[in-house]
Structure formats: C-alpha cells, structure tokens
N, C-alpha and C positions, 0 to 999 in steps of 0.2 A: 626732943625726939628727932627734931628735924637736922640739928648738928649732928648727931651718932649718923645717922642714913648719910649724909654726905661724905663724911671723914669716911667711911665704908667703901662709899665707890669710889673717891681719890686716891685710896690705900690700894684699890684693885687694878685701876690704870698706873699707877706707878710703878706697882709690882708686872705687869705688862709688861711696860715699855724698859723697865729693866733687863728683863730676860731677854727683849730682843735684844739690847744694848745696842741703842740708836742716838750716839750722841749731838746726832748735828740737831735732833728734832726740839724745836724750841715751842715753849709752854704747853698745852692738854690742847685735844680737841675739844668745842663744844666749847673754845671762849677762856680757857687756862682752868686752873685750879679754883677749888672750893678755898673759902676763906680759915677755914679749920687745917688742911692741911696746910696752910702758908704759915701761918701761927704757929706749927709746930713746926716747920721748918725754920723761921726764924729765932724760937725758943731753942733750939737744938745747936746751931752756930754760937748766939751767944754764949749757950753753956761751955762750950768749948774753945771758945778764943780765935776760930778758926772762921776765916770771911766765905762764906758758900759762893761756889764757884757758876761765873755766867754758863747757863745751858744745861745746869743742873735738875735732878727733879725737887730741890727745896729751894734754887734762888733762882731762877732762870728770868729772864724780860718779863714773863706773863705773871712775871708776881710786885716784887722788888727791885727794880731795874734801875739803871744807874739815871733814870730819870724822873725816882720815886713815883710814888701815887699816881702822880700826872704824866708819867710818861707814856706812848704808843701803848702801852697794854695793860694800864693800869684801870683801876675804874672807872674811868671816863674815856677810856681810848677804846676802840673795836671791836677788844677782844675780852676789855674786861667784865667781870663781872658785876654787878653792884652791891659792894657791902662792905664800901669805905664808911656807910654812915648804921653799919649792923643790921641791914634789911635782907630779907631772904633773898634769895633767886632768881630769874627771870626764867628760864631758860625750862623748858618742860622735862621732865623724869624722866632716866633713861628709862624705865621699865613702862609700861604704859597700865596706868589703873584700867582692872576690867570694868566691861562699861554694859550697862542696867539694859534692860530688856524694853522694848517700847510698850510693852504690857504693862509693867511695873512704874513705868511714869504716871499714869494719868490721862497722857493724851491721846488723842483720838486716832486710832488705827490707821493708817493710809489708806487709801481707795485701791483694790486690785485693779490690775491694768486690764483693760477690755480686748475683747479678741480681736482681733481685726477683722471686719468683714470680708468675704469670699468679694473679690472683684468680680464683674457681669463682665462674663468675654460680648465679644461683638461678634457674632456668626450669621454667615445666611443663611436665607429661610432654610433651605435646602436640606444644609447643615442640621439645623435646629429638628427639623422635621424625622432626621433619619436617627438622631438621639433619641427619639420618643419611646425607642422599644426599651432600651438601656436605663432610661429614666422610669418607666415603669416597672423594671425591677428594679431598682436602686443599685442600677451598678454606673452608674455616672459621678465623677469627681463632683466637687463643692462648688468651684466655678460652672463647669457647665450645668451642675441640674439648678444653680441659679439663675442662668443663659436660657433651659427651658422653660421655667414658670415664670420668666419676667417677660418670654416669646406669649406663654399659655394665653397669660394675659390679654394679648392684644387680636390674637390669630383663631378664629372661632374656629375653621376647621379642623387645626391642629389641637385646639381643645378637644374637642367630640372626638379626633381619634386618640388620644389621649386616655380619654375616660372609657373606651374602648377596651382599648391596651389595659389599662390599673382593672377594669371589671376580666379582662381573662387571666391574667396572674390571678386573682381571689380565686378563678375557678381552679388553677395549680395548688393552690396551699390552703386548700378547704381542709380549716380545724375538725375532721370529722375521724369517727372511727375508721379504719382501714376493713374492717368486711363488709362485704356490699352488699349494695340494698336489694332484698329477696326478688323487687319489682323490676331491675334492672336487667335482668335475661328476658324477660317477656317484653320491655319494652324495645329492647335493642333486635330483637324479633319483629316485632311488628313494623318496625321503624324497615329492616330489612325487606319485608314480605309486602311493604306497601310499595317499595320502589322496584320490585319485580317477585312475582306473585309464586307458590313452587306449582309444581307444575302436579305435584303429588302431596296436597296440606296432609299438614298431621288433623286425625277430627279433634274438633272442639271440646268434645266427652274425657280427650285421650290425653289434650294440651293440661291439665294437672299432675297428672303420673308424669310427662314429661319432663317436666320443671321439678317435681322434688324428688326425681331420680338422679336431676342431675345435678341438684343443691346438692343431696348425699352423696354424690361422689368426689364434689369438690370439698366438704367437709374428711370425708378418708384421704384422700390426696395430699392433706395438710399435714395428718396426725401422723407421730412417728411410729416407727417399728414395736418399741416396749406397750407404746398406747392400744393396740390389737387384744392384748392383753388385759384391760382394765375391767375391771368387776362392773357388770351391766345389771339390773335387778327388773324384767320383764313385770309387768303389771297387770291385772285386770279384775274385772267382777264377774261372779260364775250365779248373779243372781240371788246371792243369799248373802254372801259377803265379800272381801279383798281376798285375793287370791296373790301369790309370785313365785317367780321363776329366776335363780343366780343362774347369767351368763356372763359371758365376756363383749366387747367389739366384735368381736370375730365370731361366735356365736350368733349375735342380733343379726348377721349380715343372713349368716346361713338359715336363718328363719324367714327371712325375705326372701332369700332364693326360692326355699322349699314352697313358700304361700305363692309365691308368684308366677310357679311351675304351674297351678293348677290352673290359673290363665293360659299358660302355655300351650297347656297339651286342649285345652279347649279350642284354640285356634289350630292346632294340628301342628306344635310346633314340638321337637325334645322332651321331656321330661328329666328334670336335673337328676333326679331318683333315678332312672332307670324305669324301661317299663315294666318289668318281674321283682321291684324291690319290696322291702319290707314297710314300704310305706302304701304298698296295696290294700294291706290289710287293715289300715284306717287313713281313709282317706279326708279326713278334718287337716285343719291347718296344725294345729297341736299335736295329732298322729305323726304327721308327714315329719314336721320337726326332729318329734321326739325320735322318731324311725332314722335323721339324718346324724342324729348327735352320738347316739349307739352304734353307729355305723363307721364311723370315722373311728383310723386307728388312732390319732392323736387329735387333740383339742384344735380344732378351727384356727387358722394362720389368716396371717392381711392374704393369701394366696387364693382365697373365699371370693376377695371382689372383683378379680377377674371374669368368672363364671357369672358372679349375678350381673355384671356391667353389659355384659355381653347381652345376656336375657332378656336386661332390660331394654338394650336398644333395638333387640329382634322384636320384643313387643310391639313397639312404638313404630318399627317397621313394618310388621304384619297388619296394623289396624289400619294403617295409613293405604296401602297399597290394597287392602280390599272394601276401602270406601265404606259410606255410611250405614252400607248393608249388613256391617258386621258387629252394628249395636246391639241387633235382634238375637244376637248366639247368647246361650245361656253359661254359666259356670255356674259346676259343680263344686257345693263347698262340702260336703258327707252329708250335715242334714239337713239344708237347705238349699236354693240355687240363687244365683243374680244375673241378672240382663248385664253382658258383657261389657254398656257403657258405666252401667252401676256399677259392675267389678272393679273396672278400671281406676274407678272415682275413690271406692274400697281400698284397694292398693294404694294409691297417693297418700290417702289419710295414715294408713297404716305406715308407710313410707315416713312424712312428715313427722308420726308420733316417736318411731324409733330413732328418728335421726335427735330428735330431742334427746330420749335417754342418751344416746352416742356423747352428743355433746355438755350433758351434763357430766358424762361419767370423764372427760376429758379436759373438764372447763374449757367449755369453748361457747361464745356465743352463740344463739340459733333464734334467726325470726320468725315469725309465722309466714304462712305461702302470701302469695299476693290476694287482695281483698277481693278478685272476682271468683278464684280458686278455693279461697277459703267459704266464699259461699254455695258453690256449688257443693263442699264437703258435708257441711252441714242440713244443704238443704236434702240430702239422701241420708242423713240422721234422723231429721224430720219424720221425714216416707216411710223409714222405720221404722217407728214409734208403734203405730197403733199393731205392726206383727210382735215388738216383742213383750206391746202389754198384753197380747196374745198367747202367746207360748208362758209366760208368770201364770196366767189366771191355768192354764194348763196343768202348769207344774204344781199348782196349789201354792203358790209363790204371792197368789193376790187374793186381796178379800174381792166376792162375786156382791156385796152390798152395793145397791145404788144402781144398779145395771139396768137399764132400759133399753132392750133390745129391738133395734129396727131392720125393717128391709134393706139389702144391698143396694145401695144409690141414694138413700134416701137418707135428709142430715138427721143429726144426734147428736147429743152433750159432746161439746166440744170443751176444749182447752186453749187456750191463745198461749202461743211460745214464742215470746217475742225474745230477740235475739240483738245485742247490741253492737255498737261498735264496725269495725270493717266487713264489711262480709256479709253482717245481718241484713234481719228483715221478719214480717209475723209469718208462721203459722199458725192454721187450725188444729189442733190434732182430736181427731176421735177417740172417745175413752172407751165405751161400748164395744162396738165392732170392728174390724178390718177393713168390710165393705162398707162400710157406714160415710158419709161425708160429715166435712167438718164444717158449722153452721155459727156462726156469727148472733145468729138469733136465739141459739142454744149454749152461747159460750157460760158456762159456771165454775171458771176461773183461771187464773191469769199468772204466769209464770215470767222474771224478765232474769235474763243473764248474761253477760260479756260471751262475745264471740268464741275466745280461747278458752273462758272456764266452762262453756258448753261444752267443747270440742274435751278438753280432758276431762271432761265429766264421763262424755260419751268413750273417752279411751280405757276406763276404769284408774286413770290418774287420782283422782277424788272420788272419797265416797257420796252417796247420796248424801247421807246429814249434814256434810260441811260445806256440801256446794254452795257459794255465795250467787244466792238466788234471790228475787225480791217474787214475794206469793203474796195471792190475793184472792179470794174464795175459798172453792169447798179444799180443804186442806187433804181428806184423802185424796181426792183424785189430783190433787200436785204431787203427793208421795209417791203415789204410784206412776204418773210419770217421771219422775226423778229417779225411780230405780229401774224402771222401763230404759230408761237413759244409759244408766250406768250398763243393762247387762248385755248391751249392744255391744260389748269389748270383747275378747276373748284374748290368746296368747299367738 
C-alpha cells in the first residue's frame, strides 16, 4: 500500500514539472525520486533500446547517474534516498496525518495559564487617600484599588474613612422598595421644626389630617389620566349588615370633599356645595354626597382634586392660625355632633381608609399612617364605642340582657380592648351605659385584635364574624362590641 501512495505522488511531481518544462532542473525536491518511479523509468528505456537522457524525469543524477548507486545522489549521497537495500522512506509525508486531540490520548490536560496579578502601583499617601471615594464605588482600575487596600491595610485613618465612604454608597443603593416610608414626612418635619420652630404650629389633634392628606395626594399625583376612571366599591355597615356603594377615583375624591366641607363651613370657611344647594336638605355625609354626584353634569374627572387639595390645606390653615381654642367648636354630622379635634381625627381616618380603596383599585401600594397617628385614630374608636352600643340597644339592634345600670361616673361591666401591634394599647370600654366608666375590677371579658384589623373592622372593611379577634369571657358582650365596632362606619 505503501508502494501505490508513492508511485502516486512521483507520478504528480513529474507531471508538474513537465508542464513547467524546466529542463536544466535536476532530480525532485525532498531528496529525488521514489524508488518505484525509478524502476519504471529504467523498465521503460530498456524496453525500448533507447539510453534515458542526463536531466531527464526517468534518468536524471538523482537516480542512475553515471556514477551509479554510489554516486553524489545516489543512496548514500545527500540527496539520496534509502532503498538501495528495499527499506521504506525516511523522509516525512507530504500530506501531514491529522493529529489526535489531547483528550483522546490519555494524558493529563495542561495546567491553564494563570492571570497575572494586578501590579501594586506605588502612590502617595495623598494620592491613595483622594482614590477612596472612587474605590468606594468601584470605579477604580485593578491596579489602583489594589494600591488602595494594600494602603487600607497599614493607614488606620484612611481605613475609618474608608468604611465611611463603603457605609454611604449602601445608603445610595438600599435594595428597598421605591415608596416611601409613611413615617418619613413626619420625621423629616420634625427634624425641620426642631432646628427652627414655626412661628404658627399646625395643632397636634390637626398633625393626622395633615399627613394623610397629603399621602393622598401624593398617591393621585402618581396615577394616570385613564386611572380617575377605575371602579372604587365604597364599603360600610349600616348596623344590621354590609352595605356598598360603585364609584370611581374621582367619585371617592368628591366624597371627601363633600364630608370635609362639613368641617369647613364649621370653621366659617366655603361650602363646596354652595350654601343654597341641594345638599341642605340632608345634611349627613351620605346626603351631601349623594346631593354632589346628582349634581354634576358628567361623571367626577382627576379635575375634583384640585378643589379638595385646596380645602384641605385651607383646613389645616384655619385650625392652625386660630390655636388651640378651636378644638372646643363642634361639627355638625345631621345626627350627631364631634368636638372639632375629634372631627379632624375623623377625617384622617376616613381619609386613610379611602386612600386604601384608591390604591387597591389601582394596584398600588399603601401603608398605614405612622404609629402615633394611627393610635390616636383608634383611640377616638375606642371613645366611641360605649355611643354606638347606645344608639343599637336604641334601634333594637341589641339584646338589653345582662344590663346592670349605674349612675353617671360611677364604674360598670366593663370590656378590655386591647389592641395590638403599632399604634395600640388597652382600653376599658363600658357595656352598660355611656356615662358609666370603665372599671378593671368589673372587666367580664377580653377582646385582643391587630391594629389594622380593628381600624377595618371599625371602617365596615370586615364584617363582625370574620374579624380575627382573640375573645375571652362573656361572649355576648364581645358580640356586641364587635358590631358596636363595625357600625361606627358609614359612606
């Protein structure tokens, strides 16, 4: 097999150097001819009688030369090849065998080459020191932030401020959600009012309405145009059962305006209504509403928050600028009244609850007020309680079982409502009477609930049975505070 492959490639160099027709070129490259084609060149002359000519491609020097075997190019001379004695080759293939994978050997993979390490420049301290802020973001090449931490090392100063620097980048790229913390305006407030004081505070009664007036407005401020639009489902308990109301964004807004008006005009401020409108004629917050929604030639636009933004901040300016004397003013709700610091506190709550539905009906986050705000809300639910197991036993709404009626001032069966979480804290509440107090020595049972599922309990959010409440005693009179609870809601 190995004679055919050579005769092969002598037959192709011949044919070459034919077609150049190179006569002075004497013998092959790569050492003259294969043994096979010599053989047939000299089988081919004999046959014919005829002597192959010097420089030929069948007698040339590098074969048969007139010095035979042993002459300069025979196989023992320079050029020849070996196989005067029938041995193969020496000479390697022109073609080159493909050559094996070092997988498929066996042997052991080479070592990948290693990186080179970052060289340590040589800088002054100076240097070193003013890189700190760069090297705290990672915006320094490989040599120098390894110029810095080989400095860090030795330079205590430049450490501490160092870990200065890396501790205020964290405060830049705090992995946290992007809405901010409810607590954040009140603290950034105080932080202001403690390094110069106003010269006209807003009251403390009044600093709730403040704060989730104007969370709700930074929540509208977000949502788009189509979002004024979205279907809003108003909630509440009317005492016997769940109650609702389909609006929109823009609806819940104009409901706050209309309930908020009735603040207003209690301080002697506008009436959104008008003072001749048809919200005269029922002056409840549901009245007033419903008298604005019939009113309007087309459906409530984001064009609603201008008026109530306004209202709200005339409030929060009227109670401020006529001091603490103007907690004492009553609002008129239709069938009942509140001390103007309790309205205030009323409003917020109310405030906070719809801004919930807003942001539900928009998907949009919403926290609860801050933990001192939210207990003040609660604690004027509290205060509530033993009016509105008053007005149920009224309405025929409660069993009158169990009643042990005492003098005004004097304690009575009480109920502990403890309340958990931010915000909280106990009350007593009176099951008996209004004027009755609530006595510790008379508690006969015990109600505990999270701060927010009080607060939607109390919204008409949840009904009575499902409110997750942990009871303990007399079981009617948890019931009946529990829907006493609930029918503090209205629309």
């Amino acid at each position: 097999m190995n004679g055919g492959a050579d005769r092969f490639e002598a037959f192709d160099e011949r044919d070459e150097r034919d077609g150049h027709e190179d006569p002075g070129h004497e013998g092959c490259e790569e050492g003259g001819y294969e043994e096979g084609a010599a053989y047939e060149g000299r089988a081919d002359a004999a046959s014919s009688g005829v002597e192959p000519e010097r420089g030929s491609a069948d007698g040339g020097e590098g074969s048969q030369g007139p010095q035979g075997p042993q002459g300069p190019r025979g196989p023992e001379g320079p050029g020849g090849s070996a196989h005067g004695n029938g041995g193969e080759p020496e000479q390697p293939p022109r073609i080159p065998l493909p050559r094996s994978s070092v997988e498929d050997t066996g042997r052991p993979l080479p070592e990948p080459a290693a990186a080179p390490e970052p060289a340590v420049l040589v800088l002054e301290h100076r240097v070193l020191k003013s890189l700190l802020g760069a090297w705290a973001l990672a915006a320094c090449s490989a040599e120098e932030t390894a110029a810095v931490e080989e400095h860090l090392g030795d330079c205590g100063s430049c450490a501490d401020e160092a870990l200065r620097l890396r501790g205020a980048v964290e405060l830049l790229h705090r992995p946290e959600s992007l809405d901010l913390d409810p607590t954040l305006r009140t603290r950034v407030l105080e932080g202001c009012l403690d390094r110069r004081p106003p010269k006209i505070p807003v009251p403390e009664w009044a600093a709730p309405y403040d704060a989730e007036t104007a969370r709700l407005d930074a929540l509208l401020q977000d949502i788009g145009g189509a979002e004024w639009h979205a279907p809003v489902r108003l909630r509440w308990f009317d005492g016997a059962r769940p109650k609702s109301r389909r609006t929109t964004v823009a609806g819940v807004i104009a409901h706050l305006l209309c309930v908020d008006g009735l603040v207003a005009v209690a301080l002697g401020l506008e009436d959104p209504l008008g003072p001749t409108g048809p919200a005269s004629e029922d002056p409840t917050p549901a009245g007033r509403t419903e008298a604005f929604w019939r009113g309007s030639h087309f459906p409530p636009t984001r064009s609603v928050r201008g008026p109530w933004r306004e209202q709200s901040h005339n409030l929060v300016r009227t109670v401020s600028f006529a001091g603490g004397g103007s907690g004492r003013l009553t609002v008129p709700y239709g069938g009942f009244e509140l001390p103007l610091r309790d309205s205030m506190l009323d409003r917020a709550f109310e405030c906070w609850v719809h801004a919930g539905d807003i942001a539900d009906a928009v998907d949009y986050p919403y926290e609860p007020p801050a933990p001192r705000h939210l207990h003040r809300m609660i604690d004027l639910a509290a205060r509530m309680l033993p009016t509105s197991l008053a007005a149920r036993r009224r309405a025929g709404l409660s069993a009158a079982s169990g009643r042990h009626l005492v003098a005004a001032g004097a304690p009575g069966r009480s109920l502990r409502l403890e309340i958990e979480g931010s915000g909280g804290g106990d009350w007593l509440i009176p099951l008996d009477s209004p004027g009755a107090v609530g006595s510790a020595e008379r508690e006969v049972a015990h109600v505990a609930l999270d701060g927010v599922e009080f607060c939607r309990l109390a919204a008409g959010h949840v009904s009575p049975e499902e409110a997750a409440a942990g009871q303990d005693g007399d079981r009617e009179a948890i019931r009946e505070v529990l829907f006493a609870a609930a029918s503090l809601s209205r629309m």
